[in-house]
N, C-alpha and C positions, 0 to 999 in steps of 0.2 A: 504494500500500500504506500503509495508517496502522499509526504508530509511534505508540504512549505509550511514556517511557521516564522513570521517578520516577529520583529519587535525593535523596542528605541524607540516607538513616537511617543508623543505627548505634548503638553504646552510650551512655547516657545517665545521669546521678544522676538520682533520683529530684527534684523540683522542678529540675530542669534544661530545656533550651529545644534545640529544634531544627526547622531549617526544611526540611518535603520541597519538591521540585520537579517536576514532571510536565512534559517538553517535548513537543508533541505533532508532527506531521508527516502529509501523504497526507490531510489533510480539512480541510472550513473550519471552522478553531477559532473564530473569531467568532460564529457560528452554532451551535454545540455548549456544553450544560449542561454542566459540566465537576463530575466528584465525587471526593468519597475513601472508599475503603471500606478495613475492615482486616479482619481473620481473626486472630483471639489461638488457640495452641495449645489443641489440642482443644477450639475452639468453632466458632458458623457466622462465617459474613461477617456484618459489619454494617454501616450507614451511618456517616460520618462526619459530612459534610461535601457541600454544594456549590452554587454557585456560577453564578447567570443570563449568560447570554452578553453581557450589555452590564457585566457585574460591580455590578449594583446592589442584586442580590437573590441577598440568601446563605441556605441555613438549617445549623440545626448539629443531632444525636446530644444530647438533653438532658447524656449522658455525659462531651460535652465542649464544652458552651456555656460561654461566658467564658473560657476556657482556650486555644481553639483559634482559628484565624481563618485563612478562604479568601480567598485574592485571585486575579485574575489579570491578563496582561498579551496581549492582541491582538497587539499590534505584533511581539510576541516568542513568539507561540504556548504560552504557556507558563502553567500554573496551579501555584500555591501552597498550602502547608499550613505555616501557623508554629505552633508546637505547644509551649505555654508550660505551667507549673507541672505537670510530667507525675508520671503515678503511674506504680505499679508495673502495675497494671492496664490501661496502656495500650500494653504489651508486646505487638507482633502485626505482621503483615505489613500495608503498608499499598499499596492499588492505586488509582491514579487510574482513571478511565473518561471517558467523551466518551457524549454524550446529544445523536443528531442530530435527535432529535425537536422537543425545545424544550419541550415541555409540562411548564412549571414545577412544577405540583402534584402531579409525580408526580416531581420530583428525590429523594427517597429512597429510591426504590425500583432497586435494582440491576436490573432485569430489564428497567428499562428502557433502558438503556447497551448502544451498540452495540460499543464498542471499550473494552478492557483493555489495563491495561500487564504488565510482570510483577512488579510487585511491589517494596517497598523494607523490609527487617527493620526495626525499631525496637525496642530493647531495655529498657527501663528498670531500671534497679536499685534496691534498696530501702537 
């Protein structure tokens, strides 16, 4: 059975920093595009974030280039989201996912992610 299970969010100032974490389990993480997606109230899902299975190739959300940055760790199953000088507008649930396809040039697209986690709130204040 695969697990994604995020965690790190919470309330925030506004140019404050906070790091998610997504542990994942039940598949081979090494092998799996690993992404972030968020959902801000009453909007849709959008891309964030993510990040090639050997961690060499990242892309980012224009929305949050320079601000944000994907890493991840193999050894540890485990993808990251550090999420630096935040706005208010970056208020929203944020979901990792797992992409056991591999085909990089479509890591923005949520549709292509086999496995979801449930979610970590991030709040930012103004």
């Amino acid at each position: 059975q695969v697990q994604l299970m995020e965690s790190g969010g919470g309330l925030v100032q506004a140019e404050g920093s906070l790091r998610l974490s997504c542990a994942a389990s039940g598949l081979t993480f090494s092998s799996s595009i690993m992404g972030w997606f968020r959902r801000a109230p009453g909007k849709e899902r959008e891309f964030v974030a993510a990040i090639s299975t050997s961690g060499w190739s990242t892309i980012y959300a224009d929305s949050v280039r320079g601000r944000f940055a994907i890493s991840r760790d193999n050894a540890k199953n485990t993808v990251y989201l550090q999420m630096n000088s935040l706005k208010s507008e970056d208020t929203a649930d944020f979901y990792c996912a797992a992409d056991r396809s591999g085909i990089w040039n479509r890591a923005n697209v949520a549709a292509e992610y086999d496995f979801w986690g449930q979610g970590t709130q991030v709040t930012v204040s103004s």
